[in-house]
C-alpha positions in Angstrom: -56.8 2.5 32.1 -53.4 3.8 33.6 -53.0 0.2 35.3 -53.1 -1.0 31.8 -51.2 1.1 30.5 -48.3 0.7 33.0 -49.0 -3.5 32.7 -48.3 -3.2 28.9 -45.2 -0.8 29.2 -43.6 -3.2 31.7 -44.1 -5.7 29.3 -42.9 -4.2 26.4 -39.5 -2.9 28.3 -39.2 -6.6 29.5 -39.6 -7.5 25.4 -36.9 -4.8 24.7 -34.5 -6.1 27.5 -34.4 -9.3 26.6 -34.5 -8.2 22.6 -30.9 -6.0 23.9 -29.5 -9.0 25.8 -29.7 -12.0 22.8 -28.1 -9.1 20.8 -25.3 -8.5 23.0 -25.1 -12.7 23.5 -25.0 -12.3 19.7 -22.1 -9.7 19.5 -19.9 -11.4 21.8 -20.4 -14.6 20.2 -19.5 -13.1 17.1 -16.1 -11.7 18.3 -15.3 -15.3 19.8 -15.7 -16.8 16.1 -14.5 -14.2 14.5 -11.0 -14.9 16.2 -11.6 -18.7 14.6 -9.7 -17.5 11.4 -6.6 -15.3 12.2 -5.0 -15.2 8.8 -7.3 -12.6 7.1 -10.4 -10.2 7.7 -13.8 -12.4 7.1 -17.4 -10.7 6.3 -19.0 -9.4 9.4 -15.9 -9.7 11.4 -16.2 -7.7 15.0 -13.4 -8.7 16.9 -9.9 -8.3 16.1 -7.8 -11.1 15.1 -5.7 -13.4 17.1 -2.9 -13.7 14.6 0.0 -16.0 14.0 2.4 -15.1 16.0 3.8 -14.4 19.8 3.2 -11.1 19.5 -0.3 -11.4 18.3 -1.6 -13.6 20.7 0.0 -11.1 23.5 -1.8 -8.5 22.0 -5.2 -10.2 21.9 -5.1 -11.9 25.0 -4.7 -8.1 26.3 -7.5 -6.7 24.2 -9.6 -9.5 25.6 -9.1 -9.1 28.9 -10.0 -5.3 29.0 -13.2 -6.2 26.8 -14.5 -8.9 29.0 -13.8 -6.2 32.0 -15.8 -3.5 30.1 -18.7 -6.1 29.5 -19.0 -6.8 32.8 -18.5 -3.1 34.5 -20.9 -2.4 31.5 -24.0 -5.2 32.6 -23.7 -3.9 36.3 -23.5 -0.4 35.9 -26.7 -0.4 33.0 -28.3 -3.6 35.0 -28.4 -1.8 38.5 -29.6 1.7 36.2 -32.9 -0.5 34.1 -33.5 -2.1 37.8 -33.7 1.4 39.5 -35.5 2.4 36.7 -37.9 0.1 36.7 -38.4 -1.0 40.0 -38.7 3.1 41.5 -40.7 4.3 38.9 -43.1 7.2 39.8 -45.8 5.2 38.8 -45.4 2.9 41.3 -45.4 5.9 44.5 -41.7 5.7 44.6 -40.5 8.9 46.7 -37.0 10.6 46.4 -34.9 9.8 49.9 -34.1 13.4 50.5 -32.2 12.3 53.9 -29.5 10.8 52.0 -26.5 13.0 51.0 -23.5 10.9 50.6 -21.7 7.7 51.7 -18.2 7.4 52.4 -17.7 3.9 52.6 -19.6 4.2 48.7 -16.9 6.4 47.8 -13.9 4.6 49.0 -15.1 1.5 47.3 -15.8 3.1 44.0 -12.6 4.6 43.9 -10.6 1.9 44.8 -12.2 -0.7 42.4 -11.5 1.6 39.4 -8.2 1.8 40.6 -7.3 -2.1 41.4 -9.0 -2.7 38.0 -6.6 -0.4 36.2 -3.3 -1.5 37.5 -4.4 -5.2 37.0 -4.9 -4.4 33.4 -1.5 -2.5 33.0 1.0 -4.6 34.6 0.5 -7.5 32.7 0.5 -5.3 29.6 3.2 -3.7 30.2 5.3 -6.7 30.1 3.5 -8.0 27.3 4.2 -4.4 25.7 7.9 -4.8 26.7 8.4 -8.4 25.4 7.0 -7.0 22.4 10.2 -5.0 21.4 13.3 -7.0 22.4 14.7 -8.6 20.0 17.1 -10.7 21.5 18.3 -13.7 20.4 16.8 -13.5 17.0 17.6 -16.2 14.6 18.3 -14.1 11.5 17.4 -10.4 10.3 15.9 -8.9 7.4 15.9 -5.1 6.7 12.7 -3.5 5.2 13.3 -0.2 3.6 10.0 1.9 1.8 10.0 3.7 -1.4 7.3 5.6 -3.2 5.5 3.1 -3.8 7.6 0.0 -3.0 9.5 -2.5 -0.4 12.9 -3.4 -0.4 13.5 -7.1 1.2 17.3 -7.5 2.4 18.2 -10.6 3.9 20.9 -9.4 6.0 24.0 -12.3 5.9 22.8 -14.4 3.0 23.0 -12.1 -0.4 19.5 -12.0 -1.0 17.4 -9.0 -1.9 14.7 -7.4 -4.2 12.2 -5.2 -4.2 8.3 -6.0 -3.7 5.9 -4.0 -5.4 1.9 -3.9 -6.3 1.7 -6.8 -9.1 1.3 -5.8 -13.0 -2.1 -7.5 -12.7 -3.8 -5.5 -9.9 -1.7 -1.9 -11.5 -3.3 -2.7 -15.4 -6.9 -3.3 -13.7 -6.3 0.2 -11.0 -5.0 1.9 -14.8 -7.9 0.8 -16.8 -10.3 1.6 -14.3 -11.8 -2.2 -14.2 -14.2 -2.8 -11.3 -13.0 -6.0 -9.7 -15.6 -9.0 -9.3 -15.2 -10.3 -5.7 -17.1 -13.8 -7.2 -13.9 -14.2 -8.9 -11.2 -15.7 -7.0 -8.8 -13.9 -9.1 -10.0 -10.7 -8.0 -10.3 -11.2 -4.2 -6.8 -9.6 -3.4 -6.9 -7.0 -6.0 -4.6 -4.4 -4.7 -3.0 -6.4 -2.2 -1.0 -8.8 -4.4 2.9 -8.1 -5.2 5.4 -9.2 -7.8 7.9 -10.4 -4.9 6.7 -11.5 -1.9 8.6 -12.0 1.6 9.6 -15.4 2.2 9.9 -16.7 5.8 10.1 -19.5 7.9 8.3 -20.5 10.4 9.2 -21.3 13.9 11.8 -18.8 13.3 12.7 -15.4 15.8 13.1 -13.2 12.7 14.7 -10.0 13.2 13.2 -6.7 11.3 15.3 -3.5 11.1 13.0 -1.0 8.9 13.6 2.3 7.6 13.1 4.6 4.4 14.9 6.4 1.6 12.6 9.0 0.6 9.2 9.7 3.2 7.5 8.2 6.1 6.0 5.0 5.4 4.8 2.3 8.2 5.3 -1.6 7.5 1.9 -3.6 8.6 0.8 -6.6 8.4 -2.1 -7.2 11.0 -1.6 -11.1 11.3 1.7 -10.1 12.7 0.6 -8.5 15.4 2.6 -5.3 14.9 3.3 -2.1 12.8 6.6 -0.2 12.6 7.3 3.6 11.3 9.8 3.5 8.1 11.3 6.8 8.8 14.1 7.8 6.7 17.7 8.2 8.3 16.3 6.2 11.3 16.4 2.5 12.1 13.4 0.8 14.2 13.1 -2.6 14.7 10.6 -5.6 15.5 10.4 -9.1 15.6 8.1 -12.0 14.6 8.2 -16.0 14.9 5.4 -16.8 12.3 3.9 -20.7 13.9 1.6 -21.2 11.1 2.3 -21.5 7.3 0.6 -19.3 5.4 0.5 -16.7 2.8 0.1 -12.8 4.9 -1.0 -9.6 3.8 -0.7 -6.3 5.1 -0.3 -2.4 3.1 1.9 0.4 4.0 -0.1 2.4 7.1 1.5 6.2 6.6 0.3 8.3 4.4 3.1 8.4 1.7 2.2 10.1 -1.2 -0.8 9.7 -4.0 0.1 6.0 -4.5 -0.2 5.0 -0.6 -3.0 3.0 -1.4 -1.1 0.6 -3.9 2.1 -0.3 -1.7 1.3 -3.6 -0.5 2.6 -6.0 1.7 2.8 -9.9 1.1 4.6 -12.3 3.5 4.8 -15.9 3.1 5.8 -18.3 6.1 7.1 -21.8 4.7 8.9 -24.6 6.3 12.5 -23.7 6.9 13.2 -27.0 4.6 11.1 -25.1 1.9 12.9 -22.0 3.4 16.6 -23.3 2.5 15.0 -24.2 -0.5 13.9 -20.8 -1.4 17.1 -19.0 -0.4 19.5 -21.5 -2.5 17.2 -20.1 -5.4 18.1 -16.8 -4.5 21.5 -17.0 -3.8 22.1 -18.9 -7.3 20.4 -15.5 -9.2 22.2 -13.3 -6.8 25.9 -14.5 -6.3 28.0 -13.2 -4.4 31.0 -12.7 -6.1 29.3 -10.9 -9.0 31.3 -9.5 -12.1 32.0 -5.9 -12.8 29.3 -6.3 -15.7 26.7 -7.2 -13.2 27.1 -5.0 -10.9 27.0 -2.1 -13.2 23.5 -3.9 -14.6 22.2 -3.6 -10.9 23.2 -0.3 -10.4 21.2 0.6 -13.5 18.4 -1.8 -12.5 18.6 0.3 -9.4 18.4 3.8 -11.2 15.6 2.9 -13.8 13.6 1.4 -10.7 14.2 4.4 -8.6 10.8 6.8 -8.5 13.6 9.8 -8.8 15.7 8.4 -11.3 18.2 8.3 -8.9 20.3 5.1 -7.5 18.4 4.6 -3.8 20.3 5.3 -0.8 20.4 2.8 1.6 20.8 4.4 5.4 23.3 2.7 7.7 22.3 -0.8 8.7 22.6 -1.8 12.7 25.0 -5.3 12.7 22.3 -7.8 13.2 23.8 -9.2 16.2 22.0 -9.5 19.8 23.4 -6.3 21.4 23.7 -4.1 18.1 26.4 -1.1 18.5 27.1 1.9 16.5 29.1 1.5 13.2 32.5 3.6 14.2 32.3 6.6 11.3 35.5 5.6 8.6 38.3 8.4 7.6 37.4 10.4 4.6 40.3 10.1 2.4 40.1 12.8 -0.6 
């Protein structure tokens, strides 16, 4: 009766091993397609995306290196634990090896492996990590700045700017406390559509210098690859060169106030011939030499849009060259 027993228990840990290893096949099949569609989150997504840009790809090519690592550390160290479990059961007159107290050759090698494993992993990301923040030789700029509850969009050089904000149709449903059908396509980005989105090209080095004017906000949108703190008085930058037209979304990633959850992000990456399109457009609502009347029209704009009441304040801007310096502080006159 107990070799029965011990017969079926081998075979149902056998069933259960092999149960555990289709669903780990499973899993890691399901991160591999799951990085199929970078643009946007998918049902049953596992794995992070691959994104659309340099930065992205850095980022995921990291991430998947340390998981495939992991997996295998992970089926050695469990594999050689089932075997000894298994194969020195008590059941089978297995006998602990009292004689045996330590190896030193066994601890040299398991110190060393973690240790070769480690640095592999971190140079390479380190200058992944690095390449991540220089913005060198960036093709144009474009300063974010956050509001309660809003994005400001200027196109540094070219006379372009407006704000971006959650759109009227996604606010009236949030108001009216409307519970959003996901079978209707209209409804699939409730909450992360915008009146104004960013327009960018592709193929482009695109400078970002963000800030703030009022609290902490943080600009994100995860097909980029990055996120960036909007603090206020205090200019951080990034960079992106979008390859793929496409329409982008992210949301604001720092708690911000009771309307955090409705600041969202839109980007849109076009062909720079649809680009130069897009910012003629702009430049013809926007000129440059505007009248005394128009400007006094934006200022009010400015005021009315203002969560305060107040015109914004707009912290100094770094000049969007290569090597940026300080702005030299002007005379007061009084």
């Amino acid at each position: 009766m107990k070799a029965g027993f011990n017969s079926t228990g081998a075979k149902a840990f056998a069933s259960r091993a092999a149960v555990a290893a289709f669903a780990l096949l499973a899993s890691l099949s399901a991160f591999a397609q799951s990085a199929a569609e970078p643009s946007s989150p998918h049902p049953w997504q596992l794995n992070m995306r691959e994104g659309v840009t340099h930065s992205s790809r850095m980022a995921y090519e990291a991430h998947m290196v340390a998981l495939w690592i992991c997996v295998i550390i992970g089926l050695v160290v469990f594999g050689a634990m089932f075997y000894a479990m298994f194969k020195f059961r008590k059941s089978k007159g297995a006998v602990p090896d009292t004689s045996f107290t330590h190896s030193t050759k066994l601890e040299i090698v398991w110190t060393l492996v973690p240790v070769i494993l480690l640095v592999g992993m971190a140079w390479p990301a380190t200058a992944k990590l690095i390449a991540m923040y220089d913005t060198r030789n960036s093709e144009m700029t474009i300063k974010v700045t956050g509001y309660q509850w809003m994005w400001k969009y200027e196109y540094l050089g070219e006379n372009v700017e407006f704000t971006s904000r959650l759109a009227k149709s996604s606010d009236a449903m949030r108001q009216s406390k409307q519970v959003p059908s996901w079978t209707n396509e209209a409804d699939r980005n409730y909450l992360l559509d915008v009146d104004n989105v960013l327009v960018v090209p592709v193929n482009t080095k695109i400078r970002f210098v963000i800030t703030a004017d009022d609290v902490i906000h943080a600009w994100w949108v995860p097909s980029l690859g990055w996120k960036q703190d909007a603090i206020p008085g205090i200019i951080n930058e990034a960079w992106t060169d979008i390859d793929t037209p496409g329409i982008y979304r992210g949301q604001c990633a720092e708690l911000c106030g009771k309307d955090h959850g409705f600041m969202p992000i839109v980007v849109k990456a076009v062909s720079k011939v649809e680009y130069q399109r897009w910012l003629a457009e702009q430049k013809a609502k926007n000129p440059a030499n505007a009248s005394p009347a128009a400007a006094q029209a934006t200022a009010v704009d400015a005021i009315q849009a203002s969560p305060q009441g107040i015109a914004p304040r707009q912290p100094a801007t770094p000049d969007p060259s290569n090597t940026p310096t300080p702005e030299k502080a002007e005379p007061v006159t009084h």
